[in-house]
C-alpha positions as CSV (number, residue, x, y, z in Angstrom):
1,X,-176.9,129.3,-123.5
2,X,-175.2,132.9,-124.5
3,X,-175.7,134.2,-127.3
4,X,-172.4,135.9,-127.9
5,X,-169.3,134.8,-127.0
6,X,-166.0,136.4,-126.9
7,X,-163.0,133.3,-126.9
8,X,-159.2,134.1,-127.0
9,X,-157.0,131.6,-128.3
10,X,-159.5,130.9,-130.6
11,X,-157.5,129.9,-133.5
12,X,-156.5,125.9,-132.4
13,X,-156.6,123.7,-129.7
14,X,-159.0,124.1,-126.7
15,X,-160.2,127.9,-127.9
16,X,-161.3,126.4,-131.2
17,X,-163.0,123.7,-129.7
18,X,-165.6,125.9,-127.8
19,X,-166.0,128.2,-131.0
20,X,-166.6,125.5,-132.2
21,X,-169.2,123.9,-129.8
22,X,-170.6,127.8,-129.2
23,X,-171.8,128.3,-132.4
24,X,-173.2,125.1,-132.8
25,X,-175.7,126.2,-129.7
26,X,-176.4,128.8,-131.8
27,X,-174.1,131.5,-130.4
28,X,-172.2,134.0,-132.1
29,X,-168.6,133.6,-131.6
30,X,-165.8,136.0,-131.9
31,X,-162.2,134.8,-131.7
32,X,-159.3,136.9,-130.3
33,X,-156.1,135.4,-131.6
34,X,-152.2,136.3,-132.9
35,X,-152.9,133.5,-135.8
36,X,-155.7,133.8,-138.3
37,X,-158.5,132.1,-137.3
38,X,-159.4,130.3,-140.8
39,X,-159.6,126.6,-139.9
40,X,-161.5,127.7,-136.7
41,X,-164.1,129.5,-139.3
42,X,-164.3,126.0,-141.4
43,X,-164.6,124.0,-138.0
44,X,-167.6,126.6,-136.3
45,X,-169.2,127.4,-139.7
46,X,-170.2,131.1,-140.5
47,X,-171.6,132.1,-136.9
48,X,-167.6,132.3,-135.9
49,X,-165.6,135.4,-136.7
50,X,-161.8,135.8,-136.0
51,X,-160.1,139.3,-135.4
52,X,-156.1,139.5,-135.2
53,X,-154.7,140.5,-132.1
54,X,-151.4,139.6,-130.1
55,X,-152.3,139.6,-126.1
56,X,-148.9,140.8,-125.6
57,X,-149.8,144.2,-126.5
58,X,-152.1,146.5,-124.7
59,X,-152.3,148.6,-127.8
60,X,-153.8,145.4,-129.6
61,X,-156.1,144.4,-127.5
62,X,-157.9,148.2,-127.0
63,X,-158.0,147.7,-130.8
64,X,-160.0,144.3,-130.8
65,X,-162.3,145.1,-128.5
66,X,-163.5,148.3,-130.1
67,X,-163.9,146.1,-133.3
68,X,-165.9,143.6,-130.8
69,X,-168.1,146.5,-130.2
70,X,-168.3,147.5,-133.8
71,X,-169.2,143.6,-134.5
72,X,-171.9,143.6,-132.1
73,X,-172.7,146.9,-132.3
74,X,-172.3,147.9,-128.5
75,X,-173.9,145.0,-127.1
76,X,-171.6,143.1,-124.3
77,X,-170.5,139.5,-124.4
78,X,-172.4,137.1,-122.4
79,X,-169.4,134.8,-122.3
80,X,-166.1,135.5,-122.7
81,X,-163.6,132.2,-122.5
82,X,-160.0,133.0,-121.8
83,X,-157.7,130.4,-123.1
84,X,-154.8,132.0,-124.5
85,X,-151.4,130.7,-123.4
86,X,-148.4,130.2,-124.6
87,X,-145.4,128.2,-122.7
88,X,-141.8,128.2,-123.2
89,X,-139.4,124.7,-122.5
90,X,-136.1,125.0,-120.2
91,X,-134.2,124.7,-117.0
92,X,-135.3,127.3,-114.4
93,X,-131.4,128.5,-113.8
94,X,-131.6,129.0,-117.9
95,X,-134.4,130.2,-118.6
96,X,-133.8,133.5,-120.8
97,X,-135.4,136.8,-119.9
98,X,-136.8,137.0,-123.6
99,X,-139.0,133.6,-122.9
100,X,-139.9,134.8,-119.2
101,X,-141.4,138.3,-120.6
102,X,-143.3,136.5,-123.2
103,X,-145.2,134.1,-121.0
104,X,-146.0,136.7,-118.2
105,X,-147.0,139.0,-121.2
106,X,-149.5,136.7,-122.7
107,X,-150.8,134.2,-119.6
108,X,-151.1,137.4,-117.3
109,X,-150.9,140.7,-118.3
110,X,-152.8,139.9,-121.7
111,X,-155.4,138.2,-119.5
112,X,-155.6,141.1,-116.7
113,X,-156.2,143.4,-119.6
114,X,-158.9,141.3,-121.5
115,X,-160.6,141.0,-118.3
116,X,-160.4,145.0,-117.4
117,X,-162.2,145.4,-121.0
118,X,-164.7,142.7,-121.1
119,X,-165.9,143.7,-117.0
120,X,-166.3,146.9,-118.3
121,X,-169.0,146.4,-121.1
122,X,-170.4,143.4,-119.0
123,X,-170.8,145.9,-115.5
124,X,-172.5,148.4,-117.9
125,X,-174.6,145.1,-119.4
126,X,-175.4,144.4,-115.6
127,X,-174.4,140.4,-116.1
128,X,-172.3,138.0,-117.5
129,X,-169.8,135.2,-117.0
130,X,-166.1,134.8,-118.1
131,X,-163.9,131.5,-117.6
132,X,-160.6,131.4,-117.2
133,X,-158.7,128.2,-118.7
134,X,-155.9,127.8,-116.4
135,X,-153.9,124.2,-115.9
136,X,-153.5,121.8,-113.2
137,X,-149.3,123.8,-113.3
138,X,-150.8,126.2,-111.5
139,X,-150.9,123.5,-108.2
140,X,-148.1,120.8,-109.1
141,X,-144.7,121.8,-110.6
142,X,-143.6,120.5,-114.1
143,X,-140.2,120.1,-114.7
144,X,-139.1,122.3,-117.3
145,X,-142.0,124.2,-117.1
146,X,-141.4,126.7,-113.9
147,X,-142.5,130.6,-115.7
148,X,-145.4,128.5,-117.2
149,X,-146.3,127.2,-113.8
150,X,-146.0,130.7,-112.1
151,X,-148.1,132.0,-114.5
152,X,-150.9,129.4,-114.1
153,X,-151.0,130.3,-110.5
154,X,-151.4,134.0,-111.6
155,X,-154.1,132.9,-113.3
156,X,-156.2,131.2,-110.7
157,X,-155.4,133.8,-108.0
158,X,-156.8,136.7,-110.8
159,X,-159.9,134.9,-111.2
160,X,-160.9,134.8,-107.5
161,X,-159.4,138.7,-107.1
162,X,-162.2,139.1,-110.3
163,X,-164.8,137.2,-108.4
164,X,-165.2,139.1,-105.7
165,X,-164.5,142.4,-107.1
166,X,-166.9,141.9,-110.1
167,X,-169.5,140.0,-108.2
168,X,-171.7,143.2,-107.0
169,X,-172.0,143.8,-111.3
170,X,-173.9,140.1,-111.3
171,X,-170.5,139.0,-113.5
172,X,-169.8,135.5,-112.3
173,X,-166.2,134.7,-112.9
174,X,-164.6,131.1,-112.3
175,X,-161.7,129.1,-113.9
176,X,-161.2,125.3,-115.9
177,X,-157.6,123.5,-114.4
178,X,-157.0,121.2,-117.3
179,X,-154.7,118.5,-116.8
180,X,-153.0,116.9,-119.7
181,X,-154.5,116.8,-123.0
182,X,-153.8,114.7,-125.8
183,X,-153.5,117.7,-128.5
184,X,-152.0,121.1,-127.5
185,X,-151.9,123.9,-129.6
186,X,-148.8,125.0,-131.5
187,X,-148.0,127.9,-128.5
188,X,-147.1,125.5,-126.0
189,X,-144.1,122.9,-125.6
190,X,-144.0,119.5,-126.3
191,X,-142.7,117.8,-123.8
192,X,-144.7,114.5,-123.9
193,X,-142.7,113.8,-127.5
194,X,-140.5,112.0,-124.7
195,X,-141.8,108.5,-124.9
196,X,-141.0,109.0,-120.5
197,X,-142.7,111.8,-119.9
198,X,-145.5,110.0,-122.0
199,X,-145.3,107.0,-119.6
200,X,-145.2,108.9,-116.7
201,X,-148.0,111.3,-117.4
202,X,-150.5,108.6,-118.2
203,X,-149.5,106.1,-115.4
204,X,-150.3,109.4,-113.1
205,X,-153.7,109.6,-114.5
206,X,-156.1,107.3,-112.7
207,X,-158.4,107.2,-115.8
208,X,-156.2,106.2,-117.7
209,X,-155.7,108.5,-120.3
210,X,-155.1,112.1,-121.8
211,X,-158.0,114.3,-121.6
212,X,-160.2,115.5,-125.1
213,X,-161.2,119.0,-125.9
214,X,-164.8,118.1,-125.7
215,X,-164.3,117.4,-121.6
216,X,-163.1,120.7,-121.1
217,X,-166.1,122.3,-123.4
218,X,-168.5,120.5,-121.3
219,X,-167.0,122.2,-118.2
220,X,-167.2,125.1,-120.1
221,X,-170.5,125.3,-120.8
222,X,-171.8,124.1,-117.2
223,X,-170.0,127.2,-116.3
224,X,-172.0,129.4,-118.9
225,X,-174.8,128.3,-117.4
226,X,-173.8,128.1,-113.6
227,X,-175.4,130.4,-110.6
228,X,-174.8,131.2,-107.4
229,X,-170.9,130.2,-108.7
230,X,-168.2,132.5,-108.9
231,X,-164.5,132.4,-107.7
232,X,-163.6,128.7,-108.2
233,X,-161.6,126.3,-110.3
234,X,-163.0,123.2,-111.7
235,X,-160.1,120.5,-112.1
236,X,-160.5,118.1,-114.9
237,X,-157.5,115.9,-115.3
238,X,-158.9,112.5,-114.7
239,X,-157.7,112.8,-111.5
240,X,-154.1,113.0,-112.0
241,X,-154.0,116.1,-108.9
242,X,-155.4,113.1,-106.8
243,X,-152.7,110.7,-107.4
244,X,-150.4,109.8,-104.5
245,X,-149.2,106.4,-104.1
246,X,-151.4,105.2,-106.7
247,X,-151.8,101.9,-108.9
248,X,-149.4,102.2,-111.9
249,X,-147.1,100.2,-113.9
250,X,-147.2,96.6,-113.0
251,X,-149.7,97.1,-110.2
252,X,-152.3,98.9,-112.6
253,X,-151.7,95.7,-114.8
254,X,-152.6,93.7,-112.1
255,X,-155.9,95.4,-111.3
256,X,-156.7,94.2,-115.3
257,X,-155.9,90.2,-114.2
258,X,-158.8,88.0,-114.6
């Protein structure tokens, strides 16, 4: 497993979950985050240490990662997990400019220019493996969703465009496609409060309900520990992105009849 770790979006959800699970391998963790990362310090215990820094500004991020270096004191990440997002709620013909900057700031841009900093110190390293956590928007459409969506698909072209144009360093780089989870971090919209979308979301999911941080970790660390890999997206959704005509509502009850 790596022994140092480099996470954004470390301070909840999914990005505190691998802290989390990293430093209880025994890795050092570093978490790259706009909020403090206190609870994510409580949760991963003293190997974990959080670092302010909003992905929406280039300025920032040059900032972090020459305190990364000071941390480590020059030595590169062997894993750096990319899960920063942040999504914004509304109508595609409504959607204001503000909200549309912000998510293309954060979910693209902030993740181009983590990536350009971490391939840097990982080429000079001469390995190492970043994961992108992108979503299973970036192949379906979600209604109310559409910037989030576009920037999901960003996300999963950029990390086979990294793949191949890292690959000759010996930096693998491949991506997570989450489907639905049942807690989301305070960045992104809630749009399963609606007791529909709820239905509709788990009647989609063949497995019958709403994934758990630990299955994406898992995922996670198979990739840490992946060869011969690079370029690809691992979809764990419980096979909601196989659903077509599939058995819900009254005819999923009936699959349960004795």
């Amino acid at each position: 497993m790596p022994a140092r770790v480099l996470i954004t979006g470390a301070s909840s959800g999914l990005g505190q979950a691998c802290a989390a699970a990293f430093c209880a391998d025994g890795a050092e963790v570093i978490g790259m985050d706009r909020s403090p990362g206190d609870a994510t310090a409580a949760a991963a215990g003293p190997r974990f240490r959080g670092m302010i820094a909003d992905l929406a500004d280039a300025a920032q991020i040059e900032r972090a990662f020459e305190q990364v270096d000071r941390l480590w004191q020059g030595r590169s990440p062997d894993l750096f997990v990319a899960c920063a997002s942040i999504s914004r709620a509304g109508h595609f013909l409504d959607m204001p400019v503000a909200d549309i900057d912000a998510q293309l700031a954060v979910n693209v841009r902030g993740m181009i220019l983590c990536g350009q900093q971490v391939g840097r110190r990982m080429k000079t390293a001469g390995r190492g493996r970043i994961v992108h956590i992108t979503s299973v928007a970036a192949s379906t459409a979600w209604a109310t969703e559409p910037v989030y969506g576009v920037t999901k698909g960003a996300q999963a072209s950029l990390t086979q465009a990294m793949a191949i144009e890292l690959a000759p360093f010996n930096i693998q780089v491949n991506a997570i496609a989450p489907g639905p989870l049942e807690v989301n971090s305070a960045s992104m919209v809630g749009t399963r409060a609606d007791p529909e979308v709820l239905r509709h979301d788990l009647e989609r999911t063949p497995m019958g309900r709403f994934g758990r941080a630990e299955d994406i970790v898992r995922a996670v660390r198979f990739l840490a520990q992946a060869t011969w890999m690079t370029g690809q997206t691992i979809v764990v959704d419980g096979g909601l992105l196989a659903t077509g005509l599939a058995y819900i509502g009254g005819l999923r009850q009936g699959l349960k009849a004795p």
